[in-house]
C-alpha positions as CSV (number, residue, x, y, z in Angstrom):
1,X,-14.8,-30.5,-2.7
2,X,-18.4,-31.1,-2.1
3,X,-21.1,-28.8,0.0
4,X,-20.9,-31.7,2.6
5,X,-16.9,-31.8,3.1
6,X,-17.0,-27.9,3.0
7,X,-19.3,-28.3,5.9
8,X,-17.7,-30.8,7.6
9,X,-14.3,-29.0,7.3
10,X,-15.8,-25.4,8.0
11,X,-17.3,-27.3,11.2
12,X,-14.1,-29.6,12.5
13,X,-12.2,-26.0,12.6
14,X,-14.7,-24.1,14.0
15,X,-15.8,-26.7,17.1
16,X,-12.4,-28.0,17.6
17,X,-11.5,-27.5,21.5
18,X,-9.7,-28.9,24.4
19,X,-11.6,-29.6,27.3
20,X,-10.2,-29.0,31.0
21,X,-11.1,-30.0,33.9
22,X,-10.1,-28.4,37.9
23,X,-8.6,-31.1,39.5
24,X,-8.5,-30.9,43.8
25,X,-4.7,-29.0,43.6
26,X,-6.4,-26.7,41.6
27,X,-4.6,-27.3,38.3
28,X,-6.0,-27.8,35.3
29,X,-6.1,-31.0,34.0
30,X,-6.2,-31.5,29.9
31,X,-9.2,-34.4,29.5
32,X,-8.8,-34.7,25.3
33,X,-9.3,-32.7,22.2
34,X,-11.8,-33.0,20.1
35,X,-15.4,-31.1,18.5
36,X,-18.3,-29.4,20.3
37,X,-21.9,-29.4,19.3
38,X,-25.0,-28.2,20.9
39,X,-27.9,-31.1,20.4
40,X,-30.5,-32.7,22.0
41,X,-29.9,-35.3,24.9
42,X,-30.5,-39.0,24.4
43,X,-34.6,-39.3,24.8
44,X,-35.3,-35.6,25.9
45,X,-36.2,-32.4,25.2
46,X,-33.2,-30.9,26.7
47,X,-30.1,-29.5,25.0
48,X,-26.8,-30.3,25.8
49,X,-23.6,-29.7,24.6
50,X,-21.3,-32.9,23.7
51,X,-18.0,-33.0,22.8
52,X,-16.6,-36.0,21.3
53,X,-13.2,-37.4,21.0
54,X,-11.3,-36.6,17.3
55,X,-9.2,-39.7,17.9
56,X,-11.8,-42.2,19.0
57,X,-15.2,-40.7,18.7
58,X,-16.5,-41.2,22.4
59,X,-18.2,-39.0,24.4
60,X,-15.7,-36.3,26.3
61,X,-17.7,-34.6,27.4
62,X,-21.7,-34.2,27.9
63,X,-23.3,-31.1,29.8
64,X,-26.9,-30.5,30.1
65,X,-27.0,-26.5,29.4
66,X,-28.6,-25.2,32.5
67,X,-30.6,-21.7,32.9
68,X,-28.4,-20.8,36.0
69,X,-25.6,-17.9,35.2
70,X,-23.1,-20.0,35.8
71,X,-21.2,-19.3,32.4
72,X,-18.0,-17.2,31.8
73,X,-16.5,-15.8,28.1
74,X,-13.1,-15.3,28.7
75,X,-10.9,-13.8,26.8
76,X,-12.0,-14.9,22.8
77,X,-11.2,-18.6,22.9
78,X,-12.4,-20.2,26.6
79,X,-15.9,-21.3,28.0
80,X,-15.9,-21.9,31.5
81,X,-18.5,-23.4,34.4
82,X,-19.0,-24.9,37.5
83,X,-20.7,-28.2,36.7
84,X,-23.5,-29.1,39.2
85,X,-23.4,-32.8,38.3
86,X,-19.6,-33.2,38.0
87,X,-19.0,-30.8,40.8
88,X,-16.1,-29.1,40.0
89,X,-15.1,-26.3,37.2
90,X,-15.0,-27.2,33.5
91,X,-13.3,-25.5,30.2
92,X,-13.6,-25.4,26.9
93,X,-10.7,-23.9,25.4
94,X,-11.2,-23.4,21.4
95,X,-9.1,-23.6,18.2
96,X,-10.8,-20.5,16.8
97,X,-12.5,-17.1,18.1
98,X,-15.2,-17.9,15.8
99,X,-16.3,-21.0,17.5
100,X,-16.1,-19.6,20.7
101,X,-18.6,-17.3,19.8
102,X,-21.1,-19.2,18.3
103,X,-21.1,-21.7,21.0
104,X,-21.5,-18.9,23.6
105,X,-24.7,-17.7,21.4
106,X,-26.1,-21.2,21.4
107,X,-25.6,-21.0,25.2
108,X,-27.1,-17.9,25.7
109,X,-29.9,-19.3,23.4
110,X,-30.4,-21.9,24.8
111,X,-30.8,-20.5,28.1
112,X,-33.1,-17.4,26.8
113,X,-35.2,-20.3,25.4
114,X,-35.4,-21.7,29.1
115,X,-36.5,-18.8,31.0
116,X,-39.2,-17.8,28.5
117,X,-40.0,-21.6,27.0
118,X,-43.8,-21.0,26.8
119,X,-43.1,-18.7,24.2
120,X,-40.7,-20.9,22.1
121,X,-40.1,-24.5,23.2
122,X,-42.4,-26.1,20.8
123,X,-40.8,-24.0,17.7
124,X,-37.2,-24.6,19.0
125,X,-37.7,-28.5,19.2
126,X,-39.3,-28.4,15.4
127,X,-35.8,-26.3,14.4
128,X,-33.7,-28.5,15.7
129,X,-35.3,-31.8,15.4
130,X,-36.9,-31.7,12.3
131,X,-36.8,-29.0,10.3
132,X,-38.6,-29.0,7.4
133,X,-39.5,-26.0,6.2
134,X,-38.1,-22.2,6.5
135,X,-40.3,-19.6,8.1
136,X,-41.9,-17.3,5.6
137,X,-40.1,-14.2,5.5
138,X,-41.7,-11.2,7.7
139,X,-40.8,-8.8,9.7
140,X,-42.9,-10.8,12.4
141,X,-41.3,-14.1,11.7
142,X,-37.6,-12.3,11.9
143,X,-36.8,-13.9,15.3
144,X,-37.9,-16.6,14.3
145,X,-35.6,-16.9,11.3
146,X,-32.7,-15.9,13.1
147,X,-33.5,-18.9,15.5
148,X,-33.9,-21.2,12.4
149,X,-30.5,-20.3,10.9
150,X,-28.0,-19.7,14.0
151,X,-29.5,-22.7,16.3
152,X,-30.0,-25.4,13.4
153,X,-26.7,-24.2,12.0
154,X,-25.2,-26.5,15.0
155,X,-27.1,-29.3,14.8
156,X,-28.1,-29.6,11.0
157,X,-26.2,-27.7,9.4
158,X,-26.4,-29.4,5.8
159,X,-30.6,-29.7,5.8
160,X,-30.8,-26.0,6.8
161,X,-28.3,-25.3,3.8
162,X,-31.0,-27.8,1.2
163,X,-33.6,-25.2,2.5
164,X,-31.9,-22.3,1.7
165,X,-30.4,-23.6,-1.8
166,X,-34.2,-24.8,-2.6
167,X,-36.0,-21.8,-1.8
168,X,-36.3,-19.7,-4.8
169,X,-37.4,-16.3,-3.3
170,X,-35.8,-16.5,0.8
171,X,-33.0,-14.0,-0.4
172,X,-34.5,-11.6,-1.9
173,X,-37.4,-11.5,0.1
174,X,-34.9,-11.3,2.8
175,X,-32.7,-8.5,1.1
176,X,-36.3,-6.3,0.2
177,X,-37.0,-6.9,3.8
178,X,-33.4,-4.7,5.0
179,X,-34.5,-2.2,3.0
180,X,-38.2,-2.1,4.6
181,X,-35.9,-2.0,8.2
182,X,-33.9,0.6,6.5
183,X,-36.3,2.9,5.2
184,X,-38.0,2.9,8.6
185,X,-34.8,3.1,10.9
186,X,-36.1,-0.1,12.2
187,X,-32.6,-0.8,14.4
188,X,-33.7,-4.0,16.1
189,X,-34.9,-5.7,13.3
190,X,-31.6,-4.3,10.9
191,X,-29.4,-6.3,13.9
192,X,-31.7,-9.5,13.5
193,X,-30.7,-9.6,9.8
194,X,-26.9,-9.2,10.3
195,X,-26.8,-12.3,12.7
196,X,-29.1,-14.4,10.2
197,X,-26.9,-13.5,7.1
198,X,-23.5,-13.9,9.5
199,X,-25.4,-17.1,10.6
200,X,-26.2,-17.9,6.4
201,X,-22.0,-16.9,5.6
202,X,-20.6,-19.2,8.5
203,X,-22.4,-22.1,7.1
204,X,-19.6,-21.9,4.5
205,X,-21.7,-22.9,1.5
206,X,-19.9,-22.7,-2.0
207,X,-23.0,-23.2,-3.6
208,X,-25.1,-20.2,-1.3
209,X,-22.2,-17.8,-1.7
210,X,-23.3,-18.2,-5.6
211,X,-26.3,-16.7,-5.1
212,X,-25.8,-14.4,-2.6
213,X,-23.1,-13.0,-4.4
214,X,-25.0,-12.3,-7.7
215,X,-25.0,-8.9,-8.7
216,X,-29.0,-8.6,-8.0
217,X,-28.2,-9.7,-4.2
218,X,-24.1,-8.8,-3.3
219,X,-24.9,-5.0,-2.0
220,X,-27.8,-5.5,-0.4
221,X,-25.8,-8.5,1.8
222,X,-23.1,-6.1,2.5
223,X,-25.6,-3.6,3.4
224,X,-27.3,-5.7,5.9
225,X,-23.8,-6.2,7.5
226,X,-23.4,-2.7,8.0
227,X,-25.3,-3.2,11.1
228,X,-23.4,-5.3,13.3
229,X,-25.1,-4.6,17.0
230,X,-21.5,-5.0,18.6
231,X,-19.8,-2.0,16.6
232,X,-22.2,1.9,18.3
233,X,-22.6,3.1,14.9
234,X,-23.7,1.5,11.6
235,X,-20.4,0.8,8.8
236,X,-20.2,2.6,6.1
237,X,-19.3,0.0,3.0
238,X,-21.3,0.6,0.5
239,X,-20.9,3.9,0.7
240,X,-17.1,3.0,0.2
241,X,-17.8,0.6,-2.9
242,X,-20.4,3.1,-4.6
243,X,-18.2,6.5,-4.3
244,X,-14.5,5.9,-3.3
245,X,-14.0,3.0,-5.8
246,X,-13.5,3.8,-9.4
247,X,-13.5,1.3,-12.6
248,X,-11.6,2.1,-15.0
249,X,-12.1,0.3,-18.5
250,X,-8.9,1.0,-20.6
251,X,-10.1,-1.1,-23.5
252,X,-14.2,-1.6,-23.4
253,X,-15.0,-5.0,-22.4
254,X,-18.0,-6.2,-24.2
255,X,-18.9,-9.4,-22.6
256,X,-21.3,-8.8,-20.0
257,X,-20.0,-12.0,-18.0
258,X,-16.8,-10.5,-17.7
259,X,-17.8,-7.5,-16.6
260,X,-20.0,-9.2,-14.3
261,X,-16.9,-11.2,-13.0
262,X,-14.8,-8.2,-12.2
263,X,-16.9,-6.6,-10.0
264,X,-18.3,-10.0,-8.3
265,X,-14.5,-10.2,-7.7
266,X,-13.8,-6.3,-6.0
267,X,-17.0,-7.2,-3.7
268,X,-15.9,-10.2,-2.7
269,X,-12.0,-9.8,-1.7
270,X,-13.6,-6.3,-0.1
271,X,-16.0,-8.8,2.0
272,X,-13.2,-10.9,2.7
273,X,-10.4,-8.3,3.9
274,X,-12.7,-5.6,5.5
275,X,-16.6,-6.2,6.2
276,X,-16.3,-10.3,7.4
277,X,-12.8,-10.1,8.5
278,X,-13.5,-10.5,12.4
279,X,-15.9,-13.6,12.1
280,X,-14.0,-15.9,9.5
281,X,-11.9,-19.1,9.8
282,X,-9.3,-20.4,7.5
283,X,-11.9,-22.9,5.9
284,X,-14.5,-19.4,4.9
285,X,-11.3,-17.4,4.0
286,X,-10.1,-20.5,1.6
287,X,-13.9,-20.4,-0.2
288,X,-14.0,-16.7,-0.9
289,X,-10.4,-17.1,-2.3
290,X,-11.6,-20.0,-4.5
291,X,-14.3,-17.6,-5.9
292,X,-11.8,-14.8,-6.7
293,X,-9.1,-17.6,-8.4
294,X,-11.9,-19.2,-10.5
295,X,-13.4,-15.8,-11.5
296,X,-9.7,-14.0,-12.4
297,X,-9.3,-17.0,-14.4
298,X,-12.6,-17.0,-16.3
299,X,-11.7,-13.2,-16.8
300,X,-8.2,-13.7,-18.2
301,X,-9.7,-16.8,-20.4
302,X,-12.0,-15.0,-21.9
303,X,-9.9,-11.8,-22.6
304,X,-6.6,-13.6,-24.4
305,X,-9.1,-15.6,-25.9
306,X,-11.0,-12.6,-27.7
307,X,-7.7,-11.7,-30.5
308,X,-10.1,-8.3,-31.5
309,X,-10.0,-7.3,-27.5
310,X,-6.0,-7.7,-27.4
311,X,-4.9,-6.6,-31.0
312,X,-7.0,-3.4,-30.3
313,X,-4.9,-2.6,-27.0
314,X,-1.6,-3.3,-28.8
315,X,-3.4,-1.2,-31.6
316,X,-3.9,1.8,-29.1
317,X,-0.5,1.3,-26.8
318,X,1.3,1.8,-29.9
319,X,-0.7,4.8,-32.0
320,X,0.9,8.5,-31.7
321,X,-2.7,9.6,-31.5
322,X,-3.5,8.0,-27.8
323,X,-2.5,10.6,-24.9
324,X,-0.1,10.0,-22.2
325,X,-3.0,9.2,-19.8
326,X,-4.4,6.7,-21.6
327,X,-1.3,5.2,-22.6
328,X,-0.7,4.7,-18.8
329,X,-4.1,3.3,-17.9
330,X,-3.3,0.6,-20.7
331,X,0.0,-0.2,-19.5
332,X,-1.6,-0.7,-15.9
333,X,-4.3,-2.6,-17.3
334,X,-1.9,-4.9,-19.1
335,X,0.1,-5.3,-15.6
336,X,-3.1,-6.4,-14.0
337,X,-3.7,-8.6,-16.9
338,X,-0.6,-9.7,-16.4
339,X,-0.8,-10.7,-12.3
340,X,-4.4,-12.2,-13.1
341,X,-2.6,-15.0,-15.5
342,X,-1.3,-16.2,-12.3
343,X,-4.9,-17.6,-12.2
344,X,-4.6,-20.0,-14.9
345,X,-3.1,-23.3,-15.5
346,X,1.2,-23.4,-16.2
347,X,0.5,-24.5,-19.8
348,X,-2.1,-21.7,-20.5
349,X,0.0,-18.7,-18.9
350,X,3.0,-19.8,-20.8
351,X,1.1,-19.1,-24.3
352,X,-0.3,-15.9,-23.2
353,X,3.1,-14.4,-22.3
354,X,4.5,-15.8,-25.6
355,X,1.4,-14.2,-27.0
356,X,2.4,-10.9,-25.3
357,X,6.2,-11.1,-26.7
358,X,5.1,-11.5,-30.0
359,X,2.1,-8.7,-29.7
360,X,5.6,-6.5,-29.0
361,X,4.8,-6.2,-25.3
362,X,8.6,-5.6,-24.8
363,X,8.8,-2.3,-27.1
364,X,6.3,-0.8,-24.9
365,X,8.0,-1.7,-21.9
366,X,11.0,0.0,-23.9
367,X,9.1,3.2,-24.3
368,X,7.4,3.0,-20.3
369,X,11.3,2.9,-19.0
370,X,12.1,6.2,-20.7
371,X,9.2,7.6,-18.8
372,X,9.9,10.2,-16.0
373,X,6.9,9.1,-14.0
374,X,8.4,6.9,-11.7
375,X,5.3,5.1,-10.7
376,X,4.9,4.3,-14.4
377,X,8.7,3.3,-14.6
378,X,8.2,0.6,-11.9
379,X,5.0,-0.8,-13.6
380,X,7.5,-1.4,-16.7
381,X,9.5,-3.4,-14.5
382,X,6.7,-5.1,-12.5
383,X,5.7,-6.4,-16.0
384,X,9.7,-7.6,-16.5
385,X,9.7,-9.2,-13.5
386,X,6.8,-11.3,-13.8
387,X,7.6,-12.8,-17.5
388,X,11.2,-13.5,-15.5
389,X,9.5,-15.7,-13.2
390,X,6.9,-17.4,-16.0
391,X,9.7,-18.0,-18.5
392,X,12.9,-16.0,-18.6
393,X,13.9,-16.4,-22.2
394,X,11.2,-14.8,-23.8
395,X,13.2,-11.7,-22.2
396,X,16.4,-12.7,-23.0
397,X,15.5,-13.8,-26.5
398,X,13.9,-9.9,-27.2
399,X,17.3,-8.6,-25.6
400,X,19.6,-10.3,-28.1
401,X,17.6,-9.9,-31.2
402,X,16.4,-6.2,-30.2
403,X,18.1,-3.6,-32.8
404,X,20.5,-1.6,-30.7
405,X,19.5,-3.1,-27.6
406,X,17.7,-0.1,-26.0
407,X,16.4,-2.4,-23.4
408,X,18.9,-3.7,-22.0
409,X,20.9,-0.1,-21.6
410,X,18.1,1.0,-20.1
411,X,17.9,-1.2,-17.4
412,X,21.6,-0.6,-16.4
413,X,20.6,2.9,-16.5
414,X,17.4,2.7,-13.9
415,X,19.8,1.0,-11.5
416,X,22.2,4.0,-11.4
417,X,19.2,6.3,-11.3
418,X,17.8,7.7,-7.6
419,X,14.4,6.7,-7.5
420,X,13.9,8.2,-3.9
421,X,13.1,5.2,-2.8
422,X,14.1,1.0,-3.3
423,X,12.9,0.7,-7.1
424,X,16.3,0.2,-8.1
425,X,16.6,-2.9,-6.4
426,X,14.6,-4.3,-9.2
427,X,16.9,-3.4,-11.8
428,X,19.3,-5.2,-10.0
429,X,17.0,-8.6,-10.0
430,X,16.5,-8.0,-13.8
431,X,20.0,-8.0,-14.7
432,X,21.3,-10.4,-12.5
433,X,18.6,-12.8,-14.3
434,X,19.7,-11.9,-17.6
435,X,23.2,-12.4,-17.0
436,X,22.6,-15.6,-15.5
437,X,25.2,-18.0,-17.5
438,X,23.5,-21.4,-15.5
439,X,20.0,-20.3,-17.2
440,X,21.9,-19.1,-20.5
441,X,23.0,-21.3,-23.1
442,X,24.7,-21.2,-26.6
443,X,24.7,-18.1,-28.8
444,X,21.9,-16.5,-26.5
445,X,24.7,-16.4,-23.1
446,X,27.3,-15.2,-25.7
447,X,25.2,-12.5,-27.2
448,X,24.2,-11.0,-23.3
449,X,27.4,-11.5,-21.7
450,X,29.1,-9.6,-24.8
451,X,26.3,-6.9,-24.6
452,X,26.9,-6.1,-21.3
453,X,30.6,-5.8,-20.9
454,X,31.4,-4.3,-24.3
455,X,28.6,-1.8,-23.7
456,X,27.8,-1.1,-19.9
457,X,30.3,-2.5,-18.0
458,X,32.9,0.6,-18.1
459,X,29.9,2.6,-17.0
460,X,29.1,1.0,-13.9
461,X,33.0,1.0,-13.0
462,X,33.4,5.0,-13.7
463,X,30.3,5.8,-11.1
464,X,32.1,3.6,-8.9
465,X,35.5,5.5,-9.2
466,X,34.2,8.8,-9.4
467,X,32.4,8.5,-6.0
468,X,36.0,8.0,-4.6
469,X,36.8,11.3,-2.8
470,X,40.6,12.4,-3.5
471,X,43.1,12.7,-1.3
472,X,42.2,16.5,-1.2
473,X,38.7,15.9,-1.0
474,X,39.7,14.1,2.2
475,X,41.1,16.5,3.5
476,X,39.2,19.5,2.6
477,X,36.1,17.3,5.0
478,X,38.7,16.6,7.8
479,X,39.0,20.4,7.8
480,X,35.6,21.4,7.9
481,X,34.6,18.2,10.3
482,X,31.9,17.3,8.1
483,X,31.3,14.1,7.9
484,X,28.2,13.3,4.6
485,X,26.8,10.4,5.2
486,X,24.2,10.2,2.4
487,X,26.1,10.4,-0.5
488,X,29.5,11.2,-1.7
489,X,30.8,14.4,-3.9
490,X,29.0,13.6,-7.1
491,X,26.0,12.9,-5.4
492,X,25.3,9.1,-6.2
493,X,23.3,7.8,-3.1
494,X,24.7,5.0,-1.2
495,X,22.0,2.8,-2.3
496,X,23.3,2.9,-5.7
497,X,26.8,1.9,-5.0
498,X,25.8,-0.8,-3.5
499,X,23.7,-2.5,-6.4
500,X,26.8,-1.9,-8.7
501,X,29.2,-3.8,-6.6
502,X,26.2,-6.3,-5.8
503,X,26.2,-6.8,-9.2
504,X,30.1,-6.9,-10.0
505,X,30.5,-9.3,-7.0
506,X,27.5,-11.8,-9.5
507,X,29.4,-11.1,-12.5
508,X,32.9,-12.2,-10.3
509,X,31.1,-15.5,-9.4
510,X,29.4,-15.7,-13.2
511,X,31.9,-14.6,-15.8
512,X,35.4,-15.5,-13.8
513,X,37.4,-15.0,-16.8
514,X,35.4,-12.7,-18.8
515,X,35.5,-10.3,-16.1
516,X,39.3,-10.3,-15.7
């Protein structure tokens, strides 16, 4: 999608509203959907704000902004007045909170402008009109700046953008200028540069976010938005990213672009879920997610494609010498490998997990299962579950051809084990997939199938017999009025009992006459 369309798209979502109108019963009456702007009216100097209709593109609605408090905010969606010319009450009710609140700042602009337009009429018409140039960047020219970016982000929104992109230096002037502010506890002029570099993320520019996110500029940006004059006292997220988050390089990574990438990534889902989280749309939320899926897949790309990178994690995983600690950090390091493939074409994830089988991926999974860290155990399985989903006959082929099948007893043994909490539950998923006869076919079906009920099937059935109380058992509890309901006299949890005869009832519906 193009800077334009972003724009466009960013914009229909953001200005979309309903306009209302008091009618004499005083009801509201619904006049049309369709997208507000504040511009200039026909052959004046006055602003104005138009809405025009999204079916037909005419005119819904044109108000000339006046200086009279006459304005109401309610709630975070609705813009309400009492229109002179029209003389009755009007509202603008909007799709998103985010909209509302710009519009309301171009109001209250607007009408600051009025009341002191000796000061600013001449530079407001050249913003809005024609603008041509951005201001140089000073701490005298911040209000000015601030003008530039959140009134011409209305009205031209795509030539302001052209400025920014073309400007070599605005950013980091801009960025060396918060740290002046900083350094000098300069409050009024930290709040100027949140609202211009909200104003610069709103306009929603794939090709801005680039730069701004470069690892020369990113902190200084979520710096700057530590200061947000609505919240009493200052954030505290860098101080978050710098000390609380910790990266961890199983394996060094030698490519500086990848390393680069990984961290772009962290900054950038943290800006998205914590420090710009009140102020975006769905059009802002989809760009920042287009940044984290393009760099997780440059990432994975250049990782399966380096065969020194992964033969030297199988290398380690597998070597008596590496301790238990950094056997786990490479096992969750291959998981998030793993989850990151999600990133890249069908064809292309398919070959890596083939890749991974044939590396021996599922002997280490063997080894992770017999683990008693139970954190560590469900990682094993989170790896199971997500070559299950990409292709599940890489597993079942390693099952069959595996040399005493350690695997596949293990898993029947995790879903009769207490976790302490619902990890089991993926056991079950596992097995059900593996004994699966509408995915199975051939040898393969006979060889799992055969595994199981020669092997594990007896097993599951003693548990379940065994938690039967006796008849004296029964009575013994009748005589002591206890009644246990968490378990049963050999201890097996509930839970448990009810993934074994979830999976019997499968088997029932799988393997009718096998089971008989």
């Amino acid at each position: 999608m193009g800077a334009l369309e972003r724009s466009q798209t960013n914009s229909n979502s953001m200005q979309r509203v309903k306009v209302y109108r008091l009618n004499d019963d005083g009801k509201w009456d619904d006049q049309g959907t369709g997208h507000v702007t504040v511009d200039y009216m026909e052959r004046s100097e006055e602003l104005g704000l138009f809405v025009i209709d999204e079916e037909d593109n005419e005119t819904l609605l044109l108000h000339r902004i006046s200086s009279d408090d006459i304005y109401r905010k309610q709630e975070d969606t609705i813009i309400s007045w009492r229109d002179p010319e029209y003389s009755t009450e009007l509202a603008l009710s909007f799709q998103e909170a985010t909209g509302c609140s710009f519009i309301w700042d171009s109001i209250c602009s607007v009408q600051r402008n009025l009341h002191f337009s000796n000061l600013s009429s001449e530079a407001f018409h050249s913003v809005n009109s024609e603008l041509r140039e951005l201001p140089a960047v000073e701490l005298s020219t911040l209000p000015l700046i601030l003008k530039t970016v959140v009134e011409s982000g209305i009205a031209d929104q795509m030539r302001l953008t052209e400025l920014l992109l073309n400007d070599q230096d605005f950013f980091r002037k801009l960025t060396n200028l918060f740290r002046v502010c900083e350094d000098l506890e300069n409050i009024d002029g930290l709040h100027m540069i949140f609202k211009i570099f909200r104003g610069i993320v709103l306009l929603n520019s794939p090709q801005i976010f680039e730069k701004i996110f470069s690892d020369e500029l990113i902190m200084d940006i979520i710096g700057s938005l530590e200061y947000d004059p609505e919240v009493p006292h200052p954030q505290k997220f860098r101080n978050f990213l710098k000390e609380h988050v910790v990266f961890k390089e199983a394996i060094p990574i030698k490519n500086p672009l990848v390393l680069s990438k990984i961290h772009q990534t962290y900054r950038v889902g943290y800006l998205k879920d914590v420090v710009l989280a009140r102020m975006m749309d769905d059009s802002m939320v989809a760009s920042l997610n287009s940044i984290i899926h393009a760099n997780n897949a440059t990432v994975v790309t250049s990782l399966k494609d380096d065969s020194t990178f992964i033969q030297e994690l199988f290398a380690r995983l597998r070597s008596p010498s590496t301790s238990d600690d950094s056997k786990k950090d490479l096992v969750y390091f291959l998981h998030e490998f793993c989850c990151l493939s999600k990133s890249l074409q069908m064809v292309h994830q398919l070959r890596l997990f083939r890749d991974l089988m044939n590396e021996g991926i599922f002997d280490i999974i063997t080894d992770v299962l017999q683990s008693q860290d139970k954190k560590f155990v469900l990682t094993g399985t989170d790896i199971l579950i997500l070559f299950l989903n990409q292709d599940p006959n890489l597993l079942r082929t390693h099952v069959v051809r595996q040399e005493g099948f350690p695997l596949f007893g293990l898993l029947v043994k995790g879903m009769v084990t207490d976790f302490g909490d619902n990890m089991h539950c993926q056991f079950l998923e596992i097995l059900r997939n593996l004994l699966d006869t509408y995915a199975l076919s051939g040898v393969q079906r006979d060889t799992v199938i055969e595994i199981f009920y020669e092997k594990h099937l007896g097993q599951l059935i003693d548990i379940i017999t065994a938690s039967c109380p006796t008849e004296s058992f029964k009575s013994a509890k009748k005589i002591e009025g206890a009644v246990e309901g968490l378990g049963d006299k050999n201890g097996v949890k509930p839970e448990i009992l009810s993934n074994i005869c979830e999976l019997l009832c499968f088997c029932v519906l799988q393997h009718p006459y096998r089971i008989k």
